[in-house]
N, C-alpha and C positions, 0 to 999 in steps of 0.2 A: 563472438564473445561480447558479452556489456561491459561497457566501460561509465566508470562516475560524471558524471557533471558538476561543473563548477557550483550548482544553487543542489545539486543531488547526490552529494555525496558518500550516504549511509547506502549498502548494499545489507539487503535481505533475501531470503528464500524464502519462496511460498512452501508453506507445509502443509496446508487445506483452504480450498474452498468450499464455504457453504451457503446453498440457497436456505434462505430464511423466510422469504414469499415470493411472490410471480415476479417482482421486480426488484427486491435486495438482497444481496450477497455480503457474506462477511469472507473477510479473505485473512488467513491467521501463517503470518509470517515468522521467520527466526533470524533472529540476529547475532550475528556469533561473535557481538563486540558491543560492550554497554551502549544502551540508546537512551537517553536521558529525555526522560516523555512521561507528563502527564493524561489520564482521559481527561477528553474534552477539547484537547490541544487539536491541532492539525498536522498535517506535514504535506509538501510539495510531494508528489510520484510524477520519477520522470515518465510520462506514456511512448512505449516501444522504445525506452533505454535513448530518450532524444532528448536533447536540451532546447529542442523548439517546442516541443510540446508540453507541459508541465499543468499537472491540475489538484489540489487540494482535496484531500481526505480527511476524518476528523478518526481521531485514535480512539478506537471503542474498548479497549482493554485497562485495566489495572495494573502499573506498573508493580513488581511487586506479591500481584497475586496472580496474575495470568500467565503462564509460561510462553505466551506467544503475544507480538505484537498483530494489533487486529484494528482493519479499517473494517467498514462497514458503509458499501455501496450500493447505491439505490441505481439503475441503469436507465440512463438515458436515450430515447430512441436513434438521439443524433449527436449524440455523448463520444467523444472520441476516446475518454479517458475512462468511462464507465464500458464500455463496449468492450473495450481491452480485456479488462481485468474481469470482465464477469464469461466471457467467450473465448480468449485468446490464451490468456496467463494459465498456465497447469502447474500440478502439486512439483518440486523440484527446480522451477524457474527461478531467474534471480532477476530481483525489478530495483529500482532506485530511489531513495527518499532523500528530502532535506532534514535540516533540522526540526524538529516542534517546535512549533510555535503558539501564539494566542492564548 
């Protein structure tokens, strides 16, 4: 079971992943409790649901017009946080976020 983090409190469901080129994925989550987010903001994801690990994503959706919250990650070959979520996370998973910010 995941549990929240103290800086990763918002829990979301992955609803899809999509490869968009050889090296970026969009990942479009649901949140089944207001998330109060601009595009362009970011948000912390806890990686593998841990509060040691925590890496920034930047929110590529539309609050508003897009029914899903959506990061948009470019994978790193030695990326802990990109590695995860473009390889490991499937549709139905719940992952962790902080607030937006920036």
């Amino acid at each position: 079971m995941t549990m929240p983090t103290q800086q990763c409190p918002w829990r979301m469901q992955v609803h899809h992943i999509h490869q968009e080129t050889p090296d970026v994925w969009t990942v479009s989550l649901l949140c089944h409790d207001y998330y109060p987010c601009q595009a362009g903001q970011y948000a912390l994801v806890s990686v593998r649901n841990s509060a040691d690990t925590l890496r920034a994503y930047t929110i590529s959706s539309t609050p508003g017009v897009s029914e899903y919250i959506t990061l948009t990650v470019r994978r790193i070959d030695d990326g802990a946080g990109s590695q995860w979520l473009t390889r490991d996370v499937k549709r139905g998973d719940y992952i962790w976020l902080s607030r937006c910010d920036g």
